[in-house]
N, C-alpha and C positions, 0 to 999 in steps of 0.2 A: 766719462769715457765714451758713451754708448748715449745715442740722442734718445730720451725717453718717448717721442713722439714720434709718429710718420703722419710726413705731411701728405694732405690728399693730392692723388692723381687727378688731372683735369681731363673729361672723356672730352678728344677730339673725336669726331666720327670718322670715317673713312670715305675720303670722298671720293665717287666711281669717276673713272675716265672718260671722258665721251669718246675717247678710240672706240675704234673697234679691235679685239684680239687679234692675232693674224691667225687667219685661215688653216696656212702651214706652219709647219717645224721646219726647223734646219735640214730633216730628211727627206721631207717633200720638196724642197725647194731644190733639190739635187737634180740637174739634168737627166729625163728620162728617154731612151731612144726606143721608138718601138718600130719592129723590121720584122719580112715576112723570116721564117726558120729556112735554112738550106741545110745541107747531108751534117756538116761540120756543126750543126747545134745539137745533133742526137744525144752525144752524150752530157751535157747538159742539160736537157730536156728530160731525159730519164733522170739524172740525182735530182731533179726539180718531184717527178712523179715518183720517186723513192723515199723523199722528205713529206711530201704533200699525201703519203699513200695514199694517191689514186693514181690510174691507168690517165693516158692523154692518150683520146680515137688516133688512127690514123689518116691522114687527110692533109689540106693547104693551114698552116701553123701560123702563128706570130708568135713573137718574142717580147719581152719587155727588159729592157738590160737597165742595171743602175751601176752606173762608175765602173759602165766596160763589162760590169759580171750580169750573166743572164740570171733575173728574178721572177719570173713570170713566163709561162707560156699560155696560149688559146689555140684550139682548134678552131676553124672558123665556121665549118659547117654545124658543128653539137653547140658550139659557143662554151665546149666546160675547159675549165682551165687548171694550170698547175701551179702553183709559187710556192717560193721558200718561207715556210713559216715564222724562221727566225729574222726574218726580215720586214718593214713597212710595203706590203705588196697591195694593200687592199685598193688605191689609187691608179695603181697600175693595172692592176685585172681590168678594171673600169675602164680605162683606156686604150684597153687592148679588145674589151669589146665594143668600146665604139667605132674603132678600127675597120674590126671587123663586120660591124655593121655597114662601111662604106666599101668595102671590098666588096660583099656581097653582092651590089649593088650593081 
């Protein structure tokens, strides 16, 4: 009924890729828009610093929007900023201060 034997496994090993991984996820690769804030990002910008609890200074701002919705904000003089936790922001911070590194400027 029933094979009294199990035949052996042959170990193949696992052979590595010479890719390289990619960099990004599907959710980095998502168009990012980063744009100075105007009056109409306030509210925004607060549920960004109501999520993020912390305060965002006041002062000249950016934004960082993913798919139209604002996920990130920076002040540009403190450089501290604000993003949605529940979101991949940590790329966007980073580019909202480099940003703001050439505004500075």
């Amino acid at each position: 009924m029933y094979p009294s034997h199990v035949p052996l496994l042959h170990y193949h090993p696992i052979r590595r890729s010479r890719r390289r991984p990619p960099t990004f996820d599907a959710v980095d690769a998502a168009p990012v828009l980063i744009r100075p804030a105007d009056r109409s990002d306030a509210r925004a910008i607060d549920r960004l610093a109501a999520l993020d609890e912390r305060d965002l200074p006041n002062g000249q701002r950016l934004v960082g929007e993913l798919e139209g919705r604002i996920v990130a904000a920076l002040e540009v003089r403190s450089g501290q900023a604000v993003a949605d936790p529940f979101a991949p922001t940590s790329a966007i911070v980073e580019l909202l201060g480099v940003r703001a590194a050439q505004v500075q400027r």
